[in-house]
PASE-152050 format. One record per residue (C-alpha): residue number from 1; x, y, z. Coordinates in Angstrom, 1 decimal. Layout:
+-----+--------+--------+--------+
:   n :      x :      y :      z :
+-----+--------+--------+--------+
: NUM :      X :      Y :      Z :
...
+-----+--------+--------+--------+
//
This chain:
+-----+--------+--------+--------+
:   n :      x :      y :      z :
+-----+--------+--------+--------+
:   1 :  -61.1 :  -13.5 :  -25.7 :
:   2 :  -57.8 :  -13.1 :  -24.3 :
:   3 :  -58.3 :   -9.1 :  -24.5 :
:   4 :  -61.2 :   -9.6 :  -22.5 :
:   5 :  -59.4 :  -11.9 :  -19.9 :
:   6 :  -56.2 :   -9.3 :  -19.7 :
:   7 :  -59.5 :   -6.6 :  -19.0 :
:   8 :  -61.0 :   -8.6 :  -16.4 :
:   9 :  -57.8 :   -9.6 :  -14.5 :
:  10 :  -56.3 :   -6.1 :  -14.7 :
:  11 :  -59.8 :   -4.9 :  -13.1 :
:  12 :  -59.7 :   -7.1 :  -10.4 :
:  13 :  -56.2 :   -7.0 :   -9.6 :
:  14 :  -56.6 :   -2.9 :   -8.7 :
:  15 :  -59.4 :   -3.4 :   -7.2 :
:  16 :  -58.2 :   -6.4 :   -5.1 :
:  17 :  -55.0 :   -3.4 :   -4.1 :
:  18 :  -57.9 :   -1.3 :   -3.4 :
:  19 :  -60.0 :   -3.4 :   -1.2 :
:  20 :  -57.0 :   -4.7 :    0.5 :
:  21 :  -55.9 :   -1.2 :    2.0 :
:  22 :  -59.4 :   -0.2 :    2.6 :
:  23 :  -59.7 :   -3.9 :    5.1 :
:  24 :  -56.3 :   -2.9 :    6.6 :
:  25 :  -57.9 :    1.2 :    7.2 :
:  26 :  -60.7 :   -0.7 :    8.9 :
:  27 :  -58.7 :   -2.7 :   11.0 :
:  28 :  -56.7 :   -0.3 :   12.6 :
:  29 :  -60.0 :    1.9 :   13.0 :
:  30 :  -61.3 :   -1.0 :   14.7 :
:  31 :  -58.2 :   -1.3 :   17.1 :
:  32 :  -58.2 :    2.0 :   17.9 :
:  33 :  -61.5 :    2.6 :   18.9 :
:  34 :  -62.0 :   -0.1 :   20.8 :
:  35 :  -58.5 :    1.1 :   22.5 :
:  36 :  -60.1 :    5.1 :   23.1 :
:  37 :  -63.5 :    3.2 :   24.6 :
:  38 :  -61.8 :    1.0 :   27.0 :
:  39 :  -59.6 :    4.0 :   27.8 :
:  40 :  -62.4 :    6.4 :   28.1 :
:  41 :  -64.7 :    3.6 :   30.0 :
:  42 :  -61.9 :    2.6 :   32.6 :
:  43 :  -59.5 :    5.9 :   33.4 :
:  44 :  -61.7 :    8.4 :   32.5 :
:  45 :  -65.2 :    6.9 :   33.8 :
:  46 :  -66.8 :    8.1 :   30.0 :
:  47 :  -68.5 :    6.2 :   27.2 :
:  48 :  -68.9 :    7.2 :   23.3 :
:  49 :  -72.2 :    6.1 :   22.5 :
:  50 :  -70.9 :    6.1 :   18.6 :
:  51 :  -68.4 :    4.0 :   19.1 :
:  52 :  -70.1 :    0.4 :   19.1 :
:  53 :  -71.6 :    1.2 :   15.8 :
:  54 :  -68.7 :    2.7 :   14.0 :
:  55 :  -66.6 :   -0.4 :   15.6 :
:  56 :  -69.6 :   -2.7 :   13.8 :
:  57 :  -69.3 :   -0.4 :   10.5 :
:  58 :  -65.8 :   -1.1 :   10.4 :
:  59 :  -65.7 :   -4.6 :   11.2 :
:  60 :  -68.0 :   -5.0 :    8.3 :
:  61 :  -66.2 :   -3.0 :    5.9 :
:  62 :  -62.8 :   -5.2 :    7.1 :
:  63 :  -64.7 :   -8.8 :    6.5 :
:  64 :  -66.6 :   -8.4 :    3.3 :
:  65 :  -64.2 :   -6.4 :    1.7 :
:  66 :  -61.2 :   -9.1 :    2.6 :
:  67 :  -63.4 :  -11.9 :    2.1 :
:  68 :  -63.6 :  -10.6 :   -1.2 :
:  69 :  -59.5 :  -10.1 :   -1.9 :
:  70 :  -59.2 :  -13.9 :    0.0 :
:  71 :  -61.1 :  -15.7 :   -2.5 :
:  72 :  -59.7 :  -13.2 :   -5.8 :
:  73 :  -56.2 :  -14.6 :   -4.5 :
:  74 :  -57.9 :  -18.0 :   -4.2 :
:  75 :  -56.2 :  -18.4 :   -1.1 :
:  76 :  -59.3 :  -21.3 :    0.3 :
:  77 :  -57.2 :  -24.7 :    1.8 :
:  78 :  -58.7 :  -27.5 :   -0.1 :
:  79 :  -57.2 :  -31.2 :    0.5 :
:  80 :  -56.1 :  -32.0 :   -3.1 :
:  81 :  -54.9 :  -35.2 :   -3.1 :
:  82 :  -57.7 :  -37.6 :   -4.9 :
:  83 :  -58.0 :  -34.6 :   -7.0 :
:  84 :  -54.1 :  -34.4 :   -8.3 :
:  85 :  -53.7 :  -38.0 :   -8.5 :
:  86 :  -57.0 :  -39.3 :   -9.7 :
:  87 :  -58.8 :  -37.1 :  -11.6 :
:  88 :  -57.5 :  -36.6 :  -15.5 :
:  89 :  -56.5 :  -33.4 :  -16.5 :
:  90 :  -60.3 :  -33.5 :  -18.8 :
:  91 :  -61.7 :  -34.0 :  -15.6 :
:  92 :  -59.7 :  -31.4 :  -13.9 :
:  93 :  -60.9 :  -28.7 :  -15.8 :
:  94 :  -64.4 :  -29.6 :  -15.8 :
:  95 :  -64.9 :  -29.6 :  -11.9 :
:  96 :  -62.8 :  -26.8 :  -12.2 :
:  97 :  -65.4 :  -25.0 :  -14.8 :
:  98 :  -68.2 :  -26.6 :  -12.9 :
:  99 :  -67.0 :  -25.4 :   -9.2 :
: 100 :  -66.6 :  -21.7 :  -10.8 :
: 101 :  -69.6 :  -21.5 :  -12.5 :
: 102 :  -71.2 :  -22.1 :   -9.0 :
: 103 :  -69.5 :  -19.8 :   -6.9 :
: 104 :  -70.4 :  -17.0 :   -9.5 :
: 105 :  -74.2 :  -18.1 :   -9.6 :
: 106 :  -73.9 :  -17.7 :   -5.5 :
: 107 :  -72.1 :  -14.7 :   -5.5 :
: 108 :  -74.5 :  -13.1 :   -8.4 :
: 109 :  -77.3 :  -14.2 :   -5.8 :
: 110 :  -75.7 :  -12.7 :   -2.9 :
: 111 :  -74.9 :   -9.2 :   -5.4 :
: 112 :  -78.6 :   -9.3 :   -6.2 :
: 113 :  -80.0 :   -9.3 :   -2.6 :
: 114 :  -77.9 :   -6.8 :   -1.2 :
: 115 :  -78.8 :   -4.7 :   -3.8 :
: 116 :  -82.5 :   -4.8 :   -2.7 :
: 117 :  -81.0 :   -4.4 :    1.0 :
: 118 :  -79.6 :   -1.2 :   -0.1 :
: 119 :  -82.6 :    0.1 :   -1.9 :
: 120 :  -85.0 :   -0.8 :    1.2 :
: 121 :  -84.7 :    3.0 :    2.5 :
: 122 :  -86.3 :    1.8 :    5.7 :
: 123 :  -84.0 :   -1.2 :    6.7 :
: 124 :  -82.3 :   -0.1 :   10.1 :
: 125 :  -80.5 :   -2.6 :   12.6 :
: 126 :  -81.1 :   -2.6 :   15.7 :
: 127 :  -77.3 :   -2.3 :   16.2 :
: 128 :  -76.8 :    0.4 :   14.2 :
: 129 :  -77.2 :    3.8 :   16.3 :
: 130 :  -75.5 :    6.3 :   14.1 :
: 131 :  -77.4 :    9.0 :   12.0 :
: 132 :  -75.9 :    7.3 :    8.8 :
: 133 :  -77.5 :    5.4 :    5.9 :
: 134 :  -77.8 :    1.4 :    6.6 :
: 135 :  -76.4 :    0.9 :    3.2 :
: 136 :  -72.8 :    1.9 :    4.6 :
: 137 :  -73.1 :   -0.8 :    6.5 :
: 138 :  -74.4 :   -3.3 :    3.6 :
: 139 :  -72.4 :   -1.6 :    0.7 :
: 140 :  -68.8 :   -3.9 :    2.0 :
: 141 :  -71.1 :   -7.5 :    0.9 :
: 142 :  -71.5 :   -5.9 :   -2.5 :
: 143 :  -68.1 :   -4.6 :   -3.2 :
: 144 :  -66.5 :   -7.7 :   -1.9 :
: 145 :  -68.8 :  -10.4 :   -4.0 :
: 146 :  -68.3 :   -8.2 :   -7.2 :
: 147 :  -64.4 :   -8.6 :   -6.6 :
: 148 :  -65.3 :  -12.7 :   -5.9 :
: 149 :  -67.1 :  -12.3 :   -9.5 :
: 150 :  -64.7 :  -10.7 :  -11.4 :
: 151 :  -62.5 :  -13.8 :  -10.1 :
: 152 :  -64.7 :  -16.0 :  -11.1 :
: 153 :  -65.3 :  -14.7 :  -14.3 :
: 154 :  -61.5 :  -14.2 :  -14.6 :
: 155 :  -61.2 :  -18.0 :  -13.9 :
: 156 :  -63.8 :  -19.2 :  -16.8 :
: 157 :  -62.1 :  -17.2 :  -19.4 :
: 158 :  -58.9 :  -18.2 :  -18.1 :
: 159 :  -59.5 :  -21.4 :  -19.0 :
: 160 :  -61.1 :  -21.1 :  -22.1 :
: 161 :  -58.0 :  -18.9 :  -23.0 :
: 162 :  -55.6 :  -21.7 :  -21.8 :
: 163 :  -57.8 :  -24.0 :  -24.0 :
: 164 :  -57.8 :  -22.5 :  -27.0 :
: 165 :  -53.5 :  -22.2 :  -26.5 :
: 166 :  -53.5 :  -26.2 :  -26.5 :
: 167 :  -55.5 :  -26.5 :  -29.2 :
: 168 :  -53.2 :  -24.3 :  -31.4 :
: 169 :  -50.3 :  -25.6 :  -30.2 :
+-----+--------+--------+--------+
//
């Protein structure tokens, strides 16, 4: 089992580096078009008609894909104060277990429907109005909940890892 976790967390860790730079790449193609459009639209009286939706393209790619290296850092606030002081450490780890086992249920849900959104070869936005496959724009929300997965999964043999190390101990 521990193999397994070392598998899993190595896995996610490239591609949480990977995901990361591609968000950032997004972000400053985001700045910049939106820069050239107001540029083009106010000094040179001239509008890309692309722009918007490669502006929307990248603004999905930057959200989904960081949304899915935010919760593999596990960087969510949470108020932990009844839960430190009250709760035992037996308790701990089940709402722990419990809270994971949820997340990756949702995030198998959401993995499962935007699969079938990719497959639909007719879906088209009304928003999208560049000759390009809608699945670009739905492929981010798959690549990003597989990361929050792998986490998750990470997590639940993370602790069964760190269990079995107290028991031997």
């Amino acid at each position: 089992m521990r193999k397994t976790h070392e598998l899993v967390s190595y896995l996610a860790d490239i591609l949480d580096r990977i995901f990361w730079a591609a968000s950032f790449i997004a972000l400053v193609a985001m700045l910049f078009l939106g820069a050239m459009e107001i540029f083009s639209r106010f000094v040179l009286n001239r509008s890309f008609v692309w722009v918007p939706g490669m502006v929307i393209l990248c603004s999905n790619w930057l959200i989904f894909l960081g949304m899915g290296v935010y919760l593999h850092r596990r960087q969510n606030m949470e108020v932990a104060y009844f839960y430190n002081r009250f709760f035992t450490p037996r308790i701990k780890m089940i709402t722990d277990l419990t809270v994971e086992i949820f997340l990756a249920i949702i995030l198998a849900v959401f993995i499962k429907n935007t699969i079938l959104v990719i497959l639909m070869e007719q879906y088209q936005s009304s928003l999208i109005n560049l000759p390009i496959k809608a699945y670009w724009y739905t492929m981010p929300l798959l690549l990003g909940c597989t990361l929050a997965v792998l986490s998750r999964i990470q997590g639940i043999i993370g602790m069964y890892v760190e269990r079995e190390n107290q028991i031997s101990k």
